[in-house]
N, C-alpha and C positions, 0 to 999 in steps of 0.2 A: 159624241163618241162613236155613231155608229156608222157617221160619215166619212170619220179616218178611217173604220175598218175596212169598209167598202173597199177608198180609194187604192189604201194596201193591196189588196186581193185582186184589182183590177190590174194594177202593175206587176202580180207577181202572174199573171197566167201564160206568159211567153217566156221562157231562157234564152240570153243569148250565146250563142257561142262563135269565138273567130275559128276560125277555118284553114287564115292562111297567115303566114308570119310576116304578108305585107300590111302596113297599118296606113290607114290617112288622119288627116287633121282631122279632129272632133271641131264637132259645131255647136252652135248653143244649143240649150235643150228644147227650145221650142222652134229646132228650124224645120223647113217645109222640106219635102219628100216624095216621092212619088209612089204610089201602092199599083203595083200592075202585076194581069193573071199571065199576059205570057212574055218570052224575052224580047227586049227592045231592040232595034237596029242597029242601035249606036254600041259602039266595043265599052265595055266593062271587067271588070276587077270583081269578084267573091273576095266579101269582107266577114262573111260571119253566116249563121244561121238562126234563127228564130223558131222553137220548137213549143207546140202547145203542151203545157204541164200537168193537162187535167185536173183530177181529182175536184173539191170543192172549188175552182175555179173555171169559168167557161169561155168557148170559143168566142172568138169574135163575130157578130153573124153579118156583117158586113167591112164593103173595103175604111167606112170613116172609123168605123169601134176598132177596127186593127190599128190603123193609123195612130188614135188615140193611144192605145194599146201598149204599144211598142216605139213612139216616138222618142223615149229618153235613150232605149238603147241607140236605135237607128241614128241618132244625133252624135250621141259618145261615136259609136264606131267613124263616124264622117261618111256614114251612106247619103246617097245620092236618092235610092228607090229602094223597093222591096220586092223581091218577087212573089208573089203570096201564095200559097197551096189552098185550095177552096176544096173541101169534100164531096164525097154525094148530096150531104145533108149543108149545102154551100155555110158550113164553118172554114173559117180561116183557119187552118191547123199549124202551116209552116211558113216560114219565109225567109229566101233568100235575100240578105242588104250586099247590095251593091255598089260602085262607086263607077261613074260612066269616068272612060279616058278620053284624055283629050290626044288630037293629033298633032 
């Protein structure tokens, strides 16, 4: 019992939210993604935002616990990557999902 509580409270410490009324295909839930601190090269799409919730729930204190974190939203939305906010206290606080364009 105290394993499902956990796994709840781990999933609920990021909200996501879209941002922008373009949507992409969702992908399964366990697809791969990329966690990166600054913006990539390649032209992108904001698909949403990824906000830390606080309270009894905590940051992620690395890029793989965000990952973990945040992959069922990141998947639903069809993000490609995340941009991730790291604090002074290098917690993940935020993250932008993105969806790279193609040319």
């Amino acid at each position: 019992m105290v394993v499902v509580f956990l796994l709840i409270s781990a999933g609920c410490a990021y909200k996501f939210t879209q941002t922008t009324p373009r949507s992409a295909t969702r992908r399964p839930l366990d697809c791969v993604f990329e966690v990166l601190t600054r913006q990539p090269d390649q032209p992108f799409s904001e698909l949403g935002v990824l906000d830390f919730m606080g309270g009894a729930a905590k940051a992620a204190p690395d890029a793989r616990s965000f990952a973990q974190s945040v992959r069922r939203d990141v998947c639903r939305a069809g993000g490609d990557a995340v941009l991730a906010e790291v604090n002074g206290r290098g917690k993940y606080i935020r993250g932008t999902v993105i969806k790279y364009r193609t040319k």
